[in-house]
GUNUFI-87947 format. One record per residue (C-alpha): residue number from 1; residue in three letters; x, y, z. Coordinates in nm, 4 decimals. Each point is the difference from the previous one (the first is absolute). Layout:
+------+------+----------+----------+----------+
| resi | resn |       xx |       yy |       zz |
+------+------+----------+----------+----------+
|  NUM |  ALA |        X |        Y |        Z |
...
+------+------+----------+----------+----------+
//
This chain:
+------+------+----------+----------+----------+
| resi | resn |       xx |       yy |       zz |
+------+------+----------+----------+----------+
|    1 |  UNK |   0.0000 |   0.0000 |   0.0000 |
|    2 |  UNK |   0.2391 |   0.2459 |   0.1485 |
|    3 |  UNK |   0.2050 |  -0.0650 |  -0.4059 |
|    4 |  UNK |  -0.3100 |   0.0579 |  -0.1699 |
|    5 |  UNK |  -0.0934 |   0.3276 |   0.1557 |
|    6 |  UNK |   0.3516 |   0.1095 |  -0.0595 |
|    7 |  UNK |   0.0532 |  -0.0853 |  -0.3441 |
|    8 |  UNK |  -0.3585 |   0.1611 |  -0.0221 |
|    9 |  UNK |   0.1046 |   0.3238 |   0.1781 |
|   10 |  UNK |   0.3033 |   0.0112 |  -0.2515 |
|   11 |  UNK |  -0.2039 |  -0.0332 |  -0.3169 |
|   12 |  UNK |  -0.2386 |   0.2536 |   0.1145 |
|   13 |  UNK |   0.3221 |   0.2603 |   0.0877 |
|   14 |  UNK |   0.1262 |  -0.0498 |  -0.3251 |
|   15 |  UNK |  -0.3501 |   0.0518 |  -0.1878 |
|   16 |  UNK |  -0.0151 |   0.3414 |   0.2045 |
|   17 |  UNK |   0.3322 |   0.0986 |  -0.1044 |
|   18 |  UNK |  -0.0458 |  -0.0616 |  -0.3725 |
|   19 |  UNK |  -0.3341 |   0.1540 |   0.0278 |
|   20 |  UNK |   0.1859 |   0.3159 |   0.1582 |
|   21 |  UNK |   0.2984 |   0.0136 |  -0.2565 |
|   22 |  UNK |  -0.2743 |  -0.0106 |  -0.2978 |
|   23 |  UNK |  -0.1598 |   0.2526 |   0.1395 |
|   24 |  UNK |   0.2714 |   0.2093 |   0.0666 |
|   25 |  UNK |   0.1308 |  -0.0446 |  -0.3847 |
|   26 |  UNK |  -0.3028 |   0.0267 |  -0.1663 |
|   27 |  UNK |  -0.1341 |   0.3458 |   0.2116 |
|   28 |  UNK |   0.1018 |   0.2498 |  -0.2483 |
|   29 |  UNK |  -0.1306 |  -0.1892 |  -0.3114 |
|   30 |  UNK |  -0.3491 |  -0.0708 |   0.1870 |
|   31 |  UNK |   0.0162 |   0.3724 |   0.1184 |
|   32 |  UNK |   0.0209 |   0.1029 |  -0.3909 |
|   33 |  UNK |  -0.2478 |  -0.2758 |  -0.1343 |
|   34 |  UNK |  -0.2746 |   0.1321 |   0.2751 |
|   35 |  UNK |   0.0246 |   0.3577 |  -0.1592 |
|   36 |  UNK |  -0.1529 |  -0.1077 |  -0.3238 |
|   37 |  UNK |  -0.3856 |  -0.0437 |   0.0304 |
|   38 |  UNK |  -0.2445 |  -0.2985 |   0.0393 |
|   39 |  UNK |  -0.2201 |  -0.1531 |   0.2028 |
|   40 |  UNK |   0.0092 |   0.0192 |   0.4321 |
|   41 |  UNK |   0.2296 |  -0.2814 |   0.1299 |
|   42 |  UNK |   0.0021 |  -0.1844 |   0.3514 |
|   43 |  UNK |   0.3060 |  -0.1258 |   0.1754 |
|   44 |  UNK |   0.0856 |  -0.3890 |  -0.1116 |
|   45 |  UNK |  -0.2737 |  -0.0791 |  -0.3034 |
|   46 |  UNK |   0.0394 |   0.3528 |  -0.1535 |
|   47 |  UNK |  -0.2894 |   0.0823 |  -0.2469 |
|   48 |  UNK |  -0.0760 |  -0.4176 |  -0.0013 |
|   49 |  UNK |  -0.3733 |   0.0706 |   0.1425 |
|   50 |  UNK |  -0.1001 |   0.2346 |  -0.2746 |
|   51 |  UNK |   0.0178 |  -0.3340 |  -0.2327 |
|   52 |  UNK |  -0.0985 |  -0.2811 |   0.2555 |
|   53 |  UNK |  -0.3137 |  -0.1998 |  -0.1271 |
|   54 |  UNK |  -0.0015 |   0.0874 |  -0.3640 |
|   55 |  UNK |   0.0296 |  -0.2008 |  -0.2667 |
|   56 |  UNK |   0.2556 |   0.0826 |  -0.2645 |
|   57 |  UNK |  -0.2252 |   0.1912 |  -0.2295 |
|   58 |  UNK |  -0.1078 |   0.2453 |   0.2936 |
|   59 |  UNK |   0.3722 |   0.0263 |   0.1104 |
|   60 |  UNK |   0.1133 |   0.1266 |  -0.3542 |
|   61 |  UNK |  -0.3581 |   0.2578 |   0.0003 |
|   62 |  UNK |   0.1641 |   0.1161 |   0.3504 |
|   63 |  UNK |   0.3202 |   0.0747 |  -0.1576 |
|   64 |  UNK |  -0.1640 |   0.1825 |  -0.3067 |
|   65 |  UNK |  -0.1689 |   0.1746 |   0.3056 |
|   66 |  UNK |   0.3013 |   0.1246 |   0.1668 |
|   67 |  UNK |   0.2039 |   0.0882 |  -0.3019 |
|   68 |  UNK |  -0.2642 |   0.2229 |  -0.0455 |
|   69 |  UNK |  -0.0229 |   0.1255 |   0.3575 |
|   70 |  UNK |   0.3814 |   0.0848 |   0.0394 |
|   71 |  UNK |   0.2518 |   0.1275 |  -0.2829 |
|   72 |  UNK |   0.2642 |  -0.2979 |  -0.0939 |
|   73 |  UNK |   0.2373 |  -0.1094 |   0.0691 |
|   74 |  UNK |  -0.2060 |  -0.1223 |   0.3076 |
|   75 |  UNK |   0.1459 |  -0.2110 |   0.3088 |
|   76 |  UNK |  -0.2056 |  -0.2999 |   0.1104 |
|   77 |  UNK |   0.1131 |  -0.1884 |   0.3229 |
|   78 |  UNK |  -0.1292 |  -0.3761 |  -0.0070 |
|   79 |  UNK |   0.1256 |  -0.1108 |   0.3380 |
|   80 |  UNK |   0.3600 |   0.0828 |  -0.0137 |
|   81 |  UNK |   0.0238 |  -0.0290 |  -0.3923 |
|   82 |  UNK |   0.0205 |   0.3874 |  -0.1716 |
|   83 |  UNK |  -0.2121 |  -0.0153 |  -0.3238 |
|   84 |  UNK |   0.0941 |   0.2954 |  -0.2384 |
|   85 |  UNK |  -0.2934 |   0.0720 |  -0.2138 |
|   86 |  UNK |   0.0595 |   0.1848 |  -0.3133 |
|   87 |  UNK |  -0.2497 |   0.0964 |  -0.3207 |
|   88 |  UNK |   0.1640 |   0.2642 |  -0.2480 |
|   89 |  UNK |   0.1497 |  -0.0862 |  -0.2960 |
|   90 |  UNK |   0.3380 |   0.1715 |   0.1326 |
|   91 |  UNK |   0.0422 |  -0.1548 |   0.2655 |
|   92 |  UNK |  -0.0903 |  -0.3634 |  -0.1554 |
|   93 |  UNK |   0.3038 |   0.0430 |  -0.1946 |
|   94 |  UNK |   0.2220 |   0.0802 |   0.2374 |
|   95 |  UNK |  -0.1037 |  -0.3067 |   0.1716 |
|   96 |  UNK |   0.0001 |  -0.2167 |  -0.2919 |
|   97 |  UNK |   0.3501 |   0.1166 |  -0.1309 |
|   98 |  UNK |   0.1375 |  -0.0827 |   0.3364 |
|   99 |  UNK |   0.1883 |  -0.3171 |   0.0548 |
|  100 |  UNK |  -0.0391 |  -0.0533 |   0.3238 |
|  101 |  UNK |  -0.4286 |   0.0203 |   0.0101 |
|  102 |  UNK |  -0.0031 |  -0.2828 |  -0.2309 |
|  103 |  UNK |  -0.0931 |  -0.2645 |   0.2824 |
|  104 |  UNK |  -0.3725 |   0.0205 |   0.0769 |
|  105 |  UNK |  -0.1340 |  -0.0510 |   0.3111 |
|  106 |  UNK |  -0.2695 |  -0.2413 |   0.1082 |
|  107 |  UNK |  -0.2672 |   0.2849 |  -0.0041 |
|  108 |  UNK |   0.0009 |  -0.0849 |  -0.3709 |
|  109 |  UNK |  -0.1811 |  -0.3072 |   0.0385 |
|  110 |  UNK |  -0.3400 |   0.2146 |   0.0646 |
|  111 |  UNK |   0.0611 |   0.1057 |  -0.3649 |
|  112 |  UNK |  -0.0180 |  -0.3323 |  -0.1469 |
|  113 |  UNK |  -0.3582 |  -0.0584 |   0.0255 |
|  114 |  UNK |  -0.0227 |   0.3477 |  -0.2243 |
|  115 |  UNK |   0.2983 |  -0.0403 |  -0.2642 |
|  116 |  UNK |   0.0902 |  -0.3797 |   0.0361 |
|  117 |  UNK |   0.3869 |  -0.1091 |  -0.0193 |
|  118 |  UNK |   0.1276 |   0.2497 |  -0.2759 |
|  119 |  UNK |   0.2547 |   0.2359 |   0.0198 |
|  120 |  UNK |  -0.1368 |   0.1975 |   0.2539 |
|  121 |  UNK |  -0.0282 |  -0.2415 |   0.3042 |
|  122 |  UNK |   0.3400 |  -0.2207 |  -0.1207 |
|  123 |  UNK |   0.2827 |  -0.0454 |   0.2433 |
|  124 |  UNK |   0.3707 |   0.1983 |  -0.1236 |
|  125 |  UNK |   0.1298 |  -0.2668 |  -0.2011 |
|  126 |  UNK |  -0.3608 |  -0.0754 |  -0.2310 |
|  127 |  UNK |   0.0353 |   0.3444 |  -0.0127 |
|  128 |  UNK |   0.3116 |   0.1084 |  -0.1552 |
|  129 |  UNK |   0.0806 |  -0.2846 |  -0.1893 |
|  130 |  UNK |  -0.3938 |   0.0772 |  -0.1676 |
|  131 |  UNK |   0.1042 |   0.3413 |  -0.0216 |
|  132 |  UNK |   0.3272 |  -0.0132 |  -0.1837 |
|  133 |  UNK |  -0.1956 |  -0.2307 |  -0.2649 |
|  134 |  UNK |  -0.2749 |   0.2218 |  -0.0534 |
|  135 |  UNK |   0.2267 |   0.3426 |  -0.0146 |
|  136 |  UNK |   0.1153 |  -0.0045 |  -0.3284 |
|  137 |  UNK |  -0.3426 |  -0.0260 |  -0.1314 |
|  138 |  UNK |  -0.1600 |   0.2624 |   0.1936 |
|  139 |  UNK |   0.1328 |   0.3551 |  -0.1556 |
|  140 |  UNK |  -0.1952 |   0.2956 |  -0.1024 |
|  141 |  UNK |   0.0317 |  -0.0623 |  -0.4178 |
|  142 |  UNK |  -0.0757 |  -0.3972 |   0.1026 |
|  143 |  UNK |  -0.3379 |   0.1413 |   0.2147 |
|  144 |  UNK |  -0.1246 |   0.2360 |  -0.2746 |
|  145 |  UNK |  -0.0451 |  -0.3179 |  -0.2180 |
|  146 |  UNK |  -0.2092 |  -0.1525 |   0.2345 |
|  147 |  UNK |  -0.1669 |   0.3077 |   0.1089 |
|  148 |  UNK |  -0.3349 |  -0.0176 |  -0.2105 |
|  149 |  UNK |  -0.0566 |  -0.3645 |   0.1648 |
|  150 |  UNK |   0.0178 |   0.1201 |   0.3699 |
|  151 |  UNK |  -0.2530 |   0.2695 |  -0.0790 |
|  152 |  UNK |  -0.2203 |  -0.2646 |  -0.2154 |
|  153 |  UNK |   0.0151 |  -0.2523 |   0.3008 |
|  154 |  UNK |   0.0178 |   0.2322 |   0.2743 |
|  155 |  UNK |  -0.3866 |   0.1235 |  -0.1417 |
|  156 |  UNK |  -0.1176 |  -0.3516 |  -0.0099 |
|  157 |  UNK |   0.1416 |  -0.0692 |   0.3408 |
|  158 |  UNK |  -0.1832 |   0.3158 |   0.1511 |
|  159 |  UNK |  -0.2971 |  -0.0951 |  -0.1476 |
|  160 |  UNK |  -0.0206 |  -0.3440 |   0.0680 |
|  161 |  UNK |   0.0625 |   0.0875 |   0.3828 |
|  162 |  UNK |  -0.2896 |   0.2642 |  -0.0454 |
|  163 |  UNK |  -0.2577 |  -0.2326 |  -0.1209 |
|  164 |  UNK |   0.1224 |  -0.2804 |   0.2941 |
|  165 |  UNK |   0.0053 |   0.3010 |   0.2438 |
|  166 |  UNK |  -0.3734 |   0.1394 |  -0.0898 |
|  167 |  UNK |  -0.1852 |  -0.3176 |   0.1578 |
|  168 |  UNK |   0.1821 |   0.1164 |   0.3172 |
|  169 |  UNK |   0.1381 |  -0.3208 |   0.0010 |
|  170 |  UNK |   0.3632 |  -0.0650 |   0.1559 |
|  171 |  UNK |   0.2563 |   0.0277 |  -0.2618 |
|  172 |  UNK |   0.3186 |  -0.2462 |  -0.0328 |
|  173 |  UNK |   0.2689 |   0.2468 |  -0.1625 |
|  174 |  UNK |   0.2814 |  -0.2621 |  -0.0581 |
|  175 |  UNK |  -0.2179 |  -0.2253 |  -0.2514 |
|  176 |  UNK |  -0.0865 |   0.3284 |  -0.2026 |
|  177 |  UNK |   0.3475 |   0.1616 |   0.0587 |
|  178 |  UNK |   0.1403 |  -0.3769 |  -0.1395 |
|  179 |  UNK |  -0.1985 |   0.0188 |  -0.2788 |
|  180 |  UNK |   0.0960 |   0.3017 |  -0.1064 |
|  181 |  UNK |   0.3993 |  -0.0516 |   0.0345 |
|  182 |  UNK |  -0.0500 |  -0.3290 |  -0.1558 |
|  183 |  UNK |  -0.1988 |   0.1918 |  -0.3165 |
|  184 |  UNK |   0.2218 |   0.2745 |   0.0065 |
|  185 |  UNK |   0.3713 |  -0.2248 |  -0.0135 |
|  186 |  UNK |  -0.1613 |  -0.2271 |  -0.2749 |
|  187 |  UNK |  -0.1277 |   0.3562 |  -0.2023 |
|  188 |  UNK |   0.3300 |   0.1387 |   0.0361 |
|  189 |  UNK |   0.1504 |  -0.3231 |  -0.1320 |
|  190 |  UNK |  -0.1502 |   0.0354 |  -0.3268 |
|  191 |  UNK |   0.1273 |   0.3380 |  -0.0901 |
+------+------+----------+----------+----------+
//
């Protein structure tokens, strides 16, 4: 018993101390990622109860909700995990030519449900090795070509979804969205 409770004792002095020395070393980069704006947070589990419940569809409306309460980039604190939450164009790039954001986190899992496993919810490696294939083929004089098939399928698309979203019925994007990619990449291949 009298081991127990002091191997115990140890453990539990060494989990305080790391806990300090964290702290300590991450104070001045917590200090400047609470300045930017979002949502009230609570000691320990952050901004976690503003999503507890909800299914991933409502937790991606109560994102859409809070981009559009606070200007981005916006901090979210889920538990001790700092969510950055960005939406203009500028700084998507920024982001996306960055080397080290390449790695996504497992807060991208909600979006599969939405945009399946493309691109957008692949881990680094599907990602850049995709990426450096598909490059080449994606420049402004290569885009023009295709141009007049977006437009073509991006009207059918719309109204497709309009006559599916009139019944007020639920609507299941990624068969639609599929569709459409799948129309549009056999279209292109044509020209």
């Amino acid at each position: 018993m009298a081991f127990e409770s002091v191997v115990l004792t140890f453990l539990a002095c060494i989990a305080v101390f790391y806990f300090i020395l964290n702290y300590h070393r991450r104070q001045s980069s917590i200090k400047t990622v609470n300045s930017l704006p979002g949502p009230k947070t609570f000691p320990l589990i952050g901004s976690a109860l503003t999503f507890l419940q909800r299914s991933p569809d409502e937790i991606l409306d109560t994102l859409t909700e809070l981009v559009e309460k606070y200007s981005t980039p916006l901090r979210l604190w889920m538990g001790n995990k700092l969510y950055i939450i960005i939406n203009k164009p500028d700084q998507i790039q920024t982001i996306l030519q960055n080397s080290h954001c390449l790695d996504k986190s497992v807060i991208y899992t909600l979006f599969e449900p939405v945009f399946g496993k493309g691109l957008l919810t692949a881990p680094a490696s599907i990602w850049t090795e995709q990426r450096k294939m598909i490059a080449p083929s994606i420049n402004t004089i290569m885009l023009q070509k295709f141009f007049g098939i977006f437009i073509e399928q991006s009207i059918i698309l719309t109204d497709k979804l309009e006559k599916v979203g009139l019944n007020g019925n639920e609507v299941f994007f990624l068969q639609h969205i599929t569709e459409c990619t799948l129309t549009n990449a056999f279209a292109s291949k044509k020209l």
